[in-house]
N, C-alpha and C positions, 0 to 999 in steps of 0.2 A: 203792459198788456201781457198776458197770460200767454204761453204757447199750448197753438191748438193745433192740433193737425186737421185738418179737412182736406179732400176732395174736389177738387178745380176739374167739373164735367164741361165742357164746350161741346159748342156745334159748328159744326164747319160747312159754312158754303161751297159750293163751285164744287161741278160733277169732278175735275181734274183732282183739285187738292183733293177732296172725298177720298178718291181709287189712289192714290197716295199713301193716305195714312191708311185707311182699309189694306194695301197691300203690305205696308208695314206688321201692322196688328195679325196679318193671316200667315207672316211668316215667321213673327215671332211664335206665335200658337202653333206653327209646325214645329217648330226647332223645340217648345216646350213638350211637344209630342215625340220628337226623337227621343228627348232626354232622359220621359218614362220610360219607355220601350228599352233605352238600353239600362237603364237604372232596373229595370224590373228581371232585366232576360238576365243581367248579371247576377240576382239575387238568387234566381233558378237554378244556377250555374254552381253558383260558389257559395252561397247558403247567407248572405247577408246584402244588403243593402248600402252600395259607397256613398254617402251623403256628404262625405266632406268639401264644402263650396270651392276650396282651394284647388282640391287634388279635380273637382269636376270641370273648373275653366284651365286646370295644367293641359288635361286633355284635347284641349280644343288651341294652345298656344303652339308657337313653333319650338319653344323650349321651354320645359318647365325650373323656372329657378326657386321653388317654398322651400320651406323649412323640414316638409313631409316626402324629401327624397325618395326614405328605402319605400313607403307606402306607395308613393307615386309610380316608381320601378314595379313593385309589383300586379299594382291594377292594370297598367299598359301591357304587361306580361299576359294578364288572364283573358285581357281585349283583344291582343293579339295570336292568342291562342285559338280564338271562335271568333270562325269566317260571320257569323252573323252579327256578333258586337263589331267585329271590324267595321262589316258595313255600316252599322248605327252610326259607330264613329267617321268616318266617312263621310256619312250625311250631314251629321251633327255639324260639322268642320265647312261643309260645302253652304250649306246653310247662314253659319256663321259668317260666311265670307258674304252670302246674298244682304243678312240685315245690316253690315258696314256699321252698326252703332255697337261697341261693347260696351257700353255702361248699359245699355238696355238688355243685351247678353248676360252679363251679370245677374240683371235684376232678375229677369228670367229663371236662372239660375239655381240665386235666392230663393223665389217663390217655390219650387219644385222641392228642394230641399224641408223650407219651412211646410207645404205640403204631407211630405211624408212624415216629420216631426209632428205633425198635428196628428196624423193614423196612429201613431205610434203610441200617444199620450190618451187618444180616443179607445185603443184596443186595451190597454192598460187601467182606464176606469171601466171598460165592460168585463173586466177578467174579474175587478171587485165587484161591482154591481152592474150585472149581466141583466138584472130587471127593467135599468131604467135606459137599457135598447132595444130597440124595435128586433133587430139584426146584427150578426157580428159584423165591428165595423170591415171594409175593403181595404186594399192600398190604394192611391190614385192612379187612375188609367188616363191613355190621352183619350180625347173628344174629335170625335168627326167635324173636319174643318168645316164642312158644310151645312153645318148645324151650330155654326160659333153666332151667335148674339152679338156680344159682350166681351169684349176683352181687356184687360185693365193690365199696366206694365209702371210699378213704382219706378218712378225717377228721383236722379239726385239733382245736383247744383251744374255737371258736369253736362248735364244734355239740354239746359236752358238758360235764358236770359231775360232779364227786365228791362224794359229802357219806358221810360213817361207810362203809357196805359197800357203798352204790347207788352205782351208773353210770346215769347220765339221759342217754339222746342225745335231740338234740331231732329231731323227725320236720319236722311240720309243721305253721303255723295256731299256734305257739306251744305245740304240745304235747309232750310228754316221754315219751319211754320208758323205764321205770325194770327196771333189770335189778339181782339182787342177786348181791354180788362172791362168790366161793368164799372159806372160813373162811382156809383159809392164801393167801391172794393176798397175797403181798409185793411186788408191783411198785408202783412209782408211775407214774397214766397220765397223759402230756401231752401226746400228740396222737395 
């Protein structure tokens, strides 16, 4: 069998679990909302944009050990220089601490990155053919939590488990949300 990627959408019962994973997803979408705001106020600042996934979770560790040292030293420098990034990071950090899953931190992470990669490649075919845009494109902004829909968070192997027809994703604080697989679900999931 072929490797497909698809989309496992569930619905979940019971008002508790609901306000569960609802509060999960609204605080992930905040912390993605920090991560513009200070990704953006820094670009204001110092004239570029830090995307690198590594140097942006050093930020949020109690110590950074990469391979992007002098980098790392110097963004912490530039964050620490303005009382406003400070506080972003601050949040950022305090936040982090609220959603207790860092693989879901991560993915987060990821996504905001791959975000501004995709403006980046977007503004880049409008500089050649400016025709075929409506408008130049934006960078990504965050969205007013109170107008979130929809929130979607790539997982890996690390925040689930299969056992007979359950999918367990873990939330948080160690706990599990058990969702039961459809009778014909023939896929195998690994991340």
């Amino acid at each position: 069998m072929p490797l497909v990627k698809r989309v496992l959408s569930i619905r979940i019962a019971g008002k508790e679990r609901k306000q569960k994973v609802r509060k999960l997803l609204l605080d992930l979408a905040h912390f993605k909302n920090l991560l513009i705001l200070l990704i953006r106020r820094y670009r204001e600042l110092y004239g570029y944009y830090p995307l690198n996934p590594s140097l942006l979770y050093g930020l949020l560790a109690k110590e950074y050990k990469g391979k992007y040292q002098a980098e790392f030293n110097e963004l912490l420098q530039n964050i620490k220089n303005d009382k406003k990034l400070t506080e972003f990071l601050e949040n950022l950090k305090a936040q982090k601490e609220k959603v207790e899953n860092p693989h879901l931190v991560q993915s987060v992470i990821r996504n905001v990155v791959r975000d501004f990669n995709n403006y980046f490649k977007s503004l880049d075919k409008y500089r050649e053919k400016p025709e075929k845009f409506k408008a130049k494109p934006k960078p990504p902004k965050p969205k007013k939590l109170r107008y979130l829909m929809d929130f979607s968070v790539e997982g890996n192997a690390n925040i689930f488990k299969v056992e007979d027809d359950k999918f367990l994703c873990k939330l948080r604080n160690g706990r599990w949300l058990k969702v039961k697989l459809p009778k014909n679900f023939r896929y195998k999931i690994t991340s």
